[in-house]
N, C-alpha and C positions, 0 to 999 in steps of 0.2 A: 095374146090379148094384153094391153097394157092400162091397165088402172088410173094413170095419171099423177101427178105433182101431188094433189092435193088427197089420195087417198093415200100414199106414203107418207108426209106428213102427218095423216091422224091417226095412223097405224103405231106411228114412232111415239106421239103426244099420247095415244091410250097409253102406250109400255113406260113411259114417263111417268103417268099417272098413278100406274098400279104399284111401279115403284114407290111411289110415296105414298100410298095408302098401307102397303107391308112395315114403311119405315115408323108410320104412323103407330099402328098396333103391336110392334115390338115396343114400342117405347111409353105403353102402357106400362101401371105397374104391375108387379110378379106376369109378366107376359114369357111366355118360352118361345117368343118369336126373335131370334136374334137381328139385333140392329146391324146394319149393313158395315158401320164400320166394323162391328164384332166380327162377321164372316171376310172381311177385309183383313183384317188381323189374324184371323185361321191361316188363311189362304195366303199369308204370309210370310207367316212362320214352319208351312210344313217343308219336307224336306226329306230327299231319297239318297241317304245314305251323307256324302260332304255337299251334295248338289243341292242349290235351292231353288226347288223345283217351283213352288209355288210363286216366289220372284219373278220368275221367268214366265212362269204363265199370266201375270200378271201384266209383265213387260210387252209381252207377246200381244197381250190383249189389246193394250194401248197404243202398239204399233199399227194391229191392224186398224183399230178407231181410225185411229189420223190417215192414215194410208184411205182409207174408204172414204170419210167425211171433210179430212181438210187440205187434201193434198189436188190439188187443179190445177 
């Protein structure tokens, strides 16, 4: 069963959405919601052992991105 064009589309525009409303309420003041760059910059900087892991997962991420969404 396939849903169509147009419920993939707002499936993607809600997960958009809700991203910006978390981005929103981290950036309250004294909020303990961390802003997206802050867990950007976690996810970073960690690191297993001389490997940087989180780079890479990073990098990993972004490949897939394009690979799925901009690669035709």
């Amino acid at each position: 069963m396939t849903y169509g064009r147009e419920f993939t589309i707002a499936v993607f525009g809600l997960g958009l959405a809700l991203v910006g409303v978390v981005e929103m309420l981290a950036r309250r003041e004294r909020s303990r919601v961390p802003t997206l760059a802050e867990m950007c910059g976690f996810v970073m900087t960690y690191r297993l052992g001389r490997i940087p892991v989180g780079r890479i997962g990073v990098f990993g991420f972004w490949w897939w991105l394009g690979w799925h969404f901009f690669a035709r």
